[in-house]
C-alpha positions as CSV (number, residue, x, y, z in Angstrom):
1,X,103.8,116.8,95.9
2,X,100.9,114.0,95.2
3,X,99.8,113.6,91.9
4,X,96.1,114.6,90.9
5,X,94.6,111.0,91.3
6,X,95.8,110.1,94.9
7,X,94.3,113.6,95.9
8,X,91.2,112.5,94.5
9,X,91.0,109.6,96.5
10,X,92.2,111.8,99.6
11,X,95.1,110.4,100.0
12,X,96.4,113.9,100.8
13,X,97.9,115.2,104.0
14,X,95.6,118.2,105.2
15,X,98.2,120.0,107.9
16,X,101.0,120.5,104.9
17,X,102.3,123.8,104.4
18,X,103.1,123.7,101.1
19,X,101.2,120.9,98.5
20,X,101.9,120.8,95.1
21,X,99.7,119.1,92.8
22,X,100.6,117.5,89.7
23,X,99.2,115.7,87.1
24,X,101.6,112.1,87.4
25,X,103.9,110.3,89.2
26,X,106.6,110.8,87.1
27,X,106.2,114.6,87.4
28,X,106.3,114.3,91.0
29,X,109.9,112.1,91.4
30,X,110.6,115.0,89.0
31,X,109.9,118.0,91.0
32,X,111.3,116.0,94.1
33,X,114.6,115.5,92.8
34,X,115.1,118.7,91.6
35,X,113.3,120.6,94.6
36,X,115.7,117.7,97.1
37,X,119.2,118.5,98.3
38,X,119.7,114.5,99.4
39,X,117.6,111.7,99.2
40,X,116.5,109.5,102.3
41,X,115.0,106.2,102.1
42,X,113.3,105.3,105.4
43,X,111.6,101.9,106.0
44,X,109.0,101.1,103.2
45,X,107.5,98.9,101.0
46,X,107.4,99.1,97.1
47,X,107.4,102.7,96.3
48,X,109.9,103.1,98.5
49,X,112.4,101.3,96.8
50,X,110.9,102.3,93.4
51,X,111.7,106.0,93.9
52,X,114.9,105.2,95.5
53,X,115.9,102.5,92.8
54,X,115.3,105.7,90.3
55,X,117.2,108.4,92.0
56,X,120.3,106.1,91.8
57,X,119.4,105.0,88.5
58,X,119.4,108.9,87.5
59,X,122.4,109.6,89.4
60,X,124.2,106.6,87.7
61,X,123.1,108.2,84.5
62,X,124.2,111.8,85.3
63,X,121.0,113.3,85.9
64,X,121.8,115.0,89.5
65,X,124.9,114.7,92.0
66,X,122.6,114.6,95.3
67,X,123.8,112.1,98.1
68,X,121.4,109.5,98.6
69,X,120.9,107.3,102.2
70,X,119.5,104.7,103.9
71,X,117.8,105.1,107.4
72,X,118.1,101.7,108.5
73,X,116.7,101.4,111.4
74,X,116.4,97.8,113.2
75,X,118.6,96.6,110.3
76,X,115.4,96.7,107.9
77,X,117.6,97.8,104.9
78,X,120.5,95.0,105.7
79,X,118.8,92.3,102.7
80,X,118.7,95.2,100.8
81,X,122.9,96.2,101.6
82,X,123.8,92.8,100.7
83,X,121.8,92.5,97.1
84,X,123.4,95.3,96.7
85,X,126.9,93.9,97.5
86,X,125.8,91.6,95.6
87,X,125.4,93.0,92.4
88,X,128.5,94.7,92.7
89,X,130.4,91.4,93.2
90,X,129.0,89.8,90.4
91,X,130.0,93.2,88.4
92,X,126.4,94.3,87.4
93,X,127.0,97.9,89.5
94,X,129.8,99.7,89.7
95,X,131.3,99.9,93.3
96,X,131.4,103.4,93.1
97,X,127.8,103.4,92.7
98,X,127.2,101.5,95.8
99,X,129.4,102.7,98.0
100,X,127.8,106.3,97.5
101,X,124.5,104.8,98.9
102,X,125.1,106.3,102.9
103,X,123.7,104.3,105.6
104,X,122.9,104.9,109.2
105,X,120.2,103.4,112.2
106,X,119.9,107.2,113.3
107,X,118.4,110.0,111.4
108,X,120.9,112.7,113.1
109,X,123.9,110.7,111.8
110,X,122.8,109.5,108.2
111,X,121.8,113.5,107.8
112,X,125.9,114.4,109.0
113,X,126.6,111.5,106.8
114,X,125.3,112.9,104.0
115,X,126.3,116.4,104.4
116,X,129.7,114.9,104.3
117,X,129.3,112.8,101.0
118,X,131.0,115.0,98.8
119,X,133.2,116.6,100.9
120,X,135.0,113.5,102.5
121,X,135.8,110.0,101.2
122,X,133.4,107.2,102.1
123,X,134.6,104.9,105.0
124,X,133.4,101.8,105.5
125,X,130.9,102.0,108.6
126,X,129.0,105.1,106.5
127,X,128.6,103.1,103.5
128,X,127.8,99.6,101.6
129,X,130.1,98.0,100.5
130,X,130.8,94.6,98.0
């Protein structure tokens, strides 16, 4: 999915099977949330943590129940666990919405990881926690 003004500055990747076009960027996180059955954040920069900053933010506000991880390889994501931690401590997020963030350095175990979010109680080594 790639809004109409990145594809006209061919931003687009040619070998997909299936692009969608739409006309913004907030009807893109739209269709991905409700086209996603998790939600992985891998290594990025500032849209990264955008999107993933609003698909907890919906989730906190009841908008979908879809687990939601961290791929955190090399550590990258461990400043963002502790801010996290953080905020929880200081009581500006609920621990409950932290600790449903699930984190893992490989992709084969953050995917089992989050098939098992709803099914199973978090554990410490799967999760962030305060």
């Amino acid at each position: 999915m790639i809004p109409q003004s990145l594809l006209d500055r061919e931003l687009a990747h040619d070998g997909l099977t299936d692009l969608r076009i739409v006309h913004s960027m907030h009807e893109r996180k739209r269709l991905m949330i409700d086209n996603a059955d998790a939600f992985i954040a891998m290594p990025g920069g500032f849209g990264t943590l955008e999107e993933l900053f609003e698909v907890l933010t919906w989730h906190q506000l009841g908008h979908h129940d879809k687990p939601c991880g961290l791929l955190d390889i090399d550590g990258f994501y461990a400043p963002l666990r502790d801010c996290l931690a953080h905020m929880c401590a200081e009581g500006f997020v609920a621990a409950a919405q932290v600790e449903r963030v699930r984190v893992a350095a490989e992709p084969t175990t953050l995917l089992a990881r989050l098939g098992a979010a709803e099914a199973a109680p978090t554990t410490t080594d799967e999760a962030i926690r305060p």
